[in-house]
C-alpha positions as CSV (number, residue, x, y, z in Angstrom):
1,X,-57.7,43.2,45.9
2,X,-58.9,40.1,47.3
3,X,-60.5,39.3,50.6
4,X,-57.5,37.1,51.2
5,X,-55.5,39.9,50.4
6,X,-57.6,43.0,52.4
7,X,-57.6,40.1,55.8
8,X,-53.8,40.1,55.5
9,X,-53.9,43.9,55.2
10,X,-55.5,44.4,58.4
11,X,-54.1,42.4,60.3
12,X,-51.4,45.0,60.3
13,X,-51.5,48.0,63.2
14,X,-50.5,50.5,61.0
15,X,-53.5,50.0,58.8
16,X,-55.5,50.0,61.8
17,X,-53.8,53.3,62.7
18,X,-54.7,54.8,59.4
19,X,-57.8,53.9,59.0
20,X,-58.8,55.0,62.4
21,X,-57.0,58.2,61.4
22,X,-59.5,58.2,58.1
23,X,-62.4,58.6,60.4
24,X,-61.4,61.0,62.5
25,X,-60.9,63.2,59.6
26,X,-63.5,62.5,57.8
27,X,-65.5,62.8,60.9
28,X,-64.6,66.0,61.3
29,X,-65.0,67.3,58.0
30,X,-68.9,65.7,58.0
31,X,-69.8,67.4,61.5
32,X,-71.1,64.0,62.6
33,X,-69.5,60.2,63.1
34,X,-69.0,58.3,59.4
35,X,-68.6,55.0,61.0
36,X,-65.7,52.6,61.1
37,X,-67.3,50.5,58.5
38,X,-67.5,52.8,55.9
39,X,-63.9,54.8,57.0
40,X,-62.9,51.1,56.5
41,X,-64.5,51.2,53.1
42,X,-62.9,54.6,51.7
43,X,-59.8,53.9,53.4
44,X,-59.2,50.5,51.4
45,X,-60.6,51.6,48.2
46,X,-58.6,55.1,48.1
47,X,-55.3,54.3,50.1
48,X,-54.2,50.9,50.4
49,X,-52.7,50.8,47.2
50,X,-50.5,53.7,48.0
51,X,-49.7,52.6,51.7
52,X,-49.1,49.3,50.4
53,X,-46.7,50.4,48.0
54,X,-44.8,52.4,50.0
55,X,-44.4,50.1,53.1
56,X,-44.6,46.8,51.7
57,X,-43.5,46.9,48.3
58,X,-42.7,43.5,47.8
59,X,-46.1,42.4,49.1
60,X,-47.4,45.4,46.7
61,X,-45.2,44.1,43.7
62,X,-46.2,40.4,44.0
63,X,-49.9,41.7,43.9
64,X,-50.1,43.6,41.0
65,X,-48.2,40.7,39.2
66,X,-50.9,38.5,39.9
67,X,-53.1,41.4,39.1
68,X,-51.7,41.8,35.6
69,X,-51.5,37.9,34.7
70,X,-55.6,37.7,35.8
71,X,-56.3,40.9,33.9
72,X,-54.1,39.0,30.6
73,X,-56.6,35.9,31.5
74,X,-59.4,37.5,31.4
75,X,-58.6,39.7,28.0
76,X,-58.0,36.7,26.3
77,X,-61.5,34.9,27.8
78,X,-63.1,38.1,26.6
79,X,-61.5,38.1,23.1
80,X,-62.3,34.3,22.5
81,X,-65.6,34.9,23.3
82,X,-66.2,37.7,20.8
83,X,-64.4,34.9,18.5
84,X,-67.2,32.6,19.1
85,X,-69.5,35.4,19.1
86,X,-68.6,36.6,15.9
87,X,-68.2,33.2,14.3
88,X,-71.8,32.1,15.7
89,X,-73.3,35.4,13.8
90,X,-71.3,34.8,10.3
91,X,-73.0,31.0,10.4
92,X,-76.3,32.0,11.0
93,X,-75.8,35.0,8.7
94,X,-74.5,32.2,5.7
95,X,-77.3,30.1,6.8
96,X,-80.1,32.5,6.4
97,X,-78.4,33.8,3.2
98,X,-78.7,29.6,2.3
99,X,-82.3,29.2,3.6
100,X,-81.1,27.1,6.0
């Protein structure tokens, strides 16, 4: 998720809800505060995705669009750069094969 994305997110008072119900929980189960930054943290990184996709699915569906057409991008910047990769090595292979 973005930062665009995660502002937008909690902006909400339900997510504010949740997380604050995060650190009371996890509060409890550590014996001491966890702090609302890092309740913040865990709640975002474990749960959004789930709370997302069950309150705001369209929200949730138009993400992981965009998700999946950045993770296409980025296969195919990854594959043309092993292309390159793989093209530099066979030239300087032929070239030291050529004494070149």
């Amino acid at each position: 998720m973005k930062i665009s994305d995660v502002r937008d997110l909690l902006k909400d008072k339900r997510v504010i809800e949740e997380i604050n119900r995060h650190l009371w929980i996890e509060s409890q189960k550590a014996g001491y505060s966890i702090g609302i930054e890092r309740a913040t943290d865990e709640w975002l990184r474990l749960y959004s995705g789930g709370w997302m996709k069950y309150h705001m699915p369209e929200k949730y569906e138009a993400l992981m669009a965009k998700k999946k057409k950045e993770d296409i991008r980025q296969q195919r910047v990854e594959k043309s750069t092993k292309l390159a990769t793989s093209k530099d090595k066979g030239k300087a292979q032929r070239q030291a094969r050529n004494g070149f």
